[in-house]
N, C-alpha and C positions, 0 to 999 in steps of 0.2 A: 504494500500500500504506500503512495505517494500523499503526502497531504501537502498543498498547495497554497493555503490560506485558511485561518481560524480569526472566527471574529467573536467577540462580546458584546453586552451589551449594558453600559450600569444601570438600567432603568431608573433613572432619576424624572422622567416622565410618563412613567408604564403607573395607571392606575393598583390600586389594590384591585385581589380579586372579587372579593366582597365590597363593596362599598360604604366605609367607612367615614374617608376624608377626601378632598383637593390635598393631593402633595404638594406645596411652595418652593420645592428646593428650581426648578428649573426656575419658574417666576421670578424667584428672588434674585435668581444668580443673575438673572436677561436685566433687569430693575440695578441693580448693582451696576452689572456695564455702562449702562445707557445705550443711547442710540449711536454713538458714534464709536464704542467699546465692540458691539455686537460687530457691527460692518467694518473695524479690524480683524474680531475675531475670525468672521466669515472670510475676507481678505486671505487672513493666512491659512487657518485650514480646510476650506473648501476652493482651493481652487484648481485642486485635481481629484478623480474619482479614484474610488481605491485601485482602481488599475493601470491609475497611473493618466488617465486622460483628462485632458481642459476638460472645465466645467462651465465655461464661459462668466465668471464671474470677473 
């Protein structure tokens, strides 16, 4: 067997299965950046796909 790529995932926006609560941890984190923090962020790492190709951003 060759494995080629393993991904994770930290669900920091993946609901509970039961419905509890709204998790805030994404909200707070996007709220922290601001708007101009985000569109660095996205800047640096979205602007290739994980295979490696433009993402036009």
């Amino acid at each position: 067997m060759t494995v080629d790529l393993v991904q994770t995932s930290c669900g920091t926006a993946v609901p509970f299965y039961d419905f509890k609560e709204e998790r805030n941890q994404l909200k707070d984190w996007a709220e922290n950046k601001g708007r101009e923090g985000i569109q660095e962020y996205w800047e640096k790492k979205n602007t290739f796909s994980i295979d490696g190709k433009p993402t036009g951003i």
